[in-house]
N, C-alpha and C positions, 0 to 999 in steps of 0.2 A: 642113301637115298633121301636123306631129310633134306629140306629144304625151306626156304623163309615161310612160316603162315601164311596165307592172304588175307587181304585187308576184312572184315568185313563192314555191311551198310545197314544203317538203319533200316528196317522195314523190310531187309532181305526174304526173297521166300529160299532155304535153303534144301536143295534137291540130295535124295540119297546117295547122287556119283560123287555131287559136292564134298558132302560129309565121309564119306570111305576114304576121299583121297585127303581130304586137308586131316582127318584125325586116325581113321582106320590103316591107311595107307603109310604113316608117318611111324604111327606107334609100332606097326608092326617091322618096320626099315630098322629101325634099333635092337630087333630080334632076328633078324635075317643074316646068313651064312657070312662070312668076311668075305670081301671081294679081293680075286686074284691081281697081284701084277709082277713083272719080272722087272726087279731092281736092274740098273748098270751098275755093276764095278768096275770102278776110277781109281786115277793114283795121281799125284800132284808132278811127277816122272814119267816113266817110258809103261805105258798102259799094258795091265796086268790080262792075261786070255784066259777064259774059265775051259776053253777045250772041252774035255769031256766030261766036265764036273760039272754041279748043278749050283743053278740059285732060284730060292722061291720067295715069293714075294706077297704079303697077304696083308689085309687092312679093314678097321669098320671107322669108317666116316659118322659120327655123331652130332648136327649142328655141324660146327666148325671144329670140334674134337677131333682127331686121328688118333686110332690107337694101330700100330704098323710091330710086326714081326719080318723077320728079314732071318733066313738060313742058308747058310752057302757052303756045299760040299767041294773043294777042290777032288779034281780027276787028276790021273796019272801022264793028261798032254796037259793037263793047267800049266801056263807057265804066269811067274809073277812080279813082273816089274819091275820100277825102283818108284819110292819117293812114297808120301803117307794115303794111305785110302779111303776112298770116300764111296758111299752108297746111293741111288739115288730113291729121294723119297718118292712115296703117290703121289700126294697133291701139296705144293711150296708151302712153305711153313708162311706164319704169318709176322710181321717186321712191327714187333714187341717189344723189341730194344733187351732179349735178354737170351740165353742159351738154354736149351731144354735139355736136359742130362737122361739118357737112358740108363738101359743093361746092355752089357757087352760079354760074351764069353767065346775064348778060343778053344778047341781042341785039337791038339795036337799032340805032340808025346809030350804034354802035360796038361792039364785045363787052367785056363787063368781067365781071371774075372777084372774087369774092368767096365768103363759107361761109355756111353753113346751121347755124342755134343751136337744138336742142333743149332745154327746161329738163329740168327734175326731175319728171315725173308728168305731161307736158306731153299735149296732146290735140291740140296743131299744130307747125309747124316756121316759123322766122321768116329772110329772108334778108339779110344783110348786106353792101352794097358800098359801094366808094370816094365819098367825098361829091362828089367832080368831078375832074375828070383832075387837078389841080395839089394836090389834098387829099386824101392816100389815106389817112386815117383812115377807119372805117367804121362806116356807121350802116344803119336798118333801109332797106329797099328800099322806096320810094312811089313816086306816079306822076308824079313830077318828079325822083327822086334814084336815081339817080345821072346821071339825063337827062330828058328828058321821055318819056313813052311813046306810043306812037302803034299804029295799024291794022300787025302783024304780028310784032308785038315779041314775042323768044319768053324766057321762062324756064325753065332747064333744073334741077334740084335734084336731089342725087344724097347719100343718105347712110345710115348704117348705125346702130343703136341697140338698146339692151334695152326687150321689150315689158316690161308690166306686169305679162302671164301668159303 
């Protein structure tokens, strides 16, 4: 809910709606519940279907801060694509000229940890893990990398960023 100050003017007489919303209103937006939203999952391939699996999508907008959680339970009609996945963020990141790196973790019949790459002006988040337990370089997350994916596999994304506005 925050939003740019208003200006103020010499000689103002300023009213008590005034002051709730420009300071009462603002400070208290920075303590207020995270706002919902439901991520899309993407694939740079043949598009991945969550079926009857969930994804939940949660965010507190700070100034131009984003701090964004992202959970996604594949179901038993999930089916999952081809080609590397992406998420889509709340509100476009901002074109900074640099990649903002999260947390990433899979669960599946193993847990494996890896980060979350924002680009520059970007409109999703991509997640990056280990290419196999004996290769822990890292590449985009698909539905065979860093394991195969199956009915309950959960991905967890947790990261922080500048919106665009």
């Amino acid at each position: 809910m925050t939003f740019a100050p208003r200006t103020w003017v010499v000689g103002e007489v300023v009213s008590a709606a005034v002051m709730n919303q420009e300071i009462r209103d603002q400070f208290n937006s920075m303590f207020a519940a995270w706002t919902p939203y439901t991520p899309a999952w993407t694939s740079t391939g043949t598009a991945p279907s969550l079926g009857n699996g969930t994804i939940i999508g949660r965010y507190m907008k700070i100034g131009r801060t984003v701090i964004c959680h992202i959970n996604m339970t594949t179901g038993s009609t999930s089916t999952y694509g081809s080609g590397d996945y992406n998420w889509s963020l709340p509100v476009q990141a901002a074109n900074v000229g640099t990649a903002i790196v999260g947390t990433a973790q899979l669960l599946g019949t193993d847990r494996w940890v890896g980060q979350i790459v924002i680009g520059p002006n970007a409109s999703g988040c991509s997640a990056f893990m280990p290419i196999t337990a004996t290769n822990t370089r890292t590449n985009f997350l698909t539905a065979t990398r860093p394991e195969t994916l199956a009915a309950g596999a959960q991905v967890r994304l947790t990261f922080m960023y500048e919106a665009a506005s």
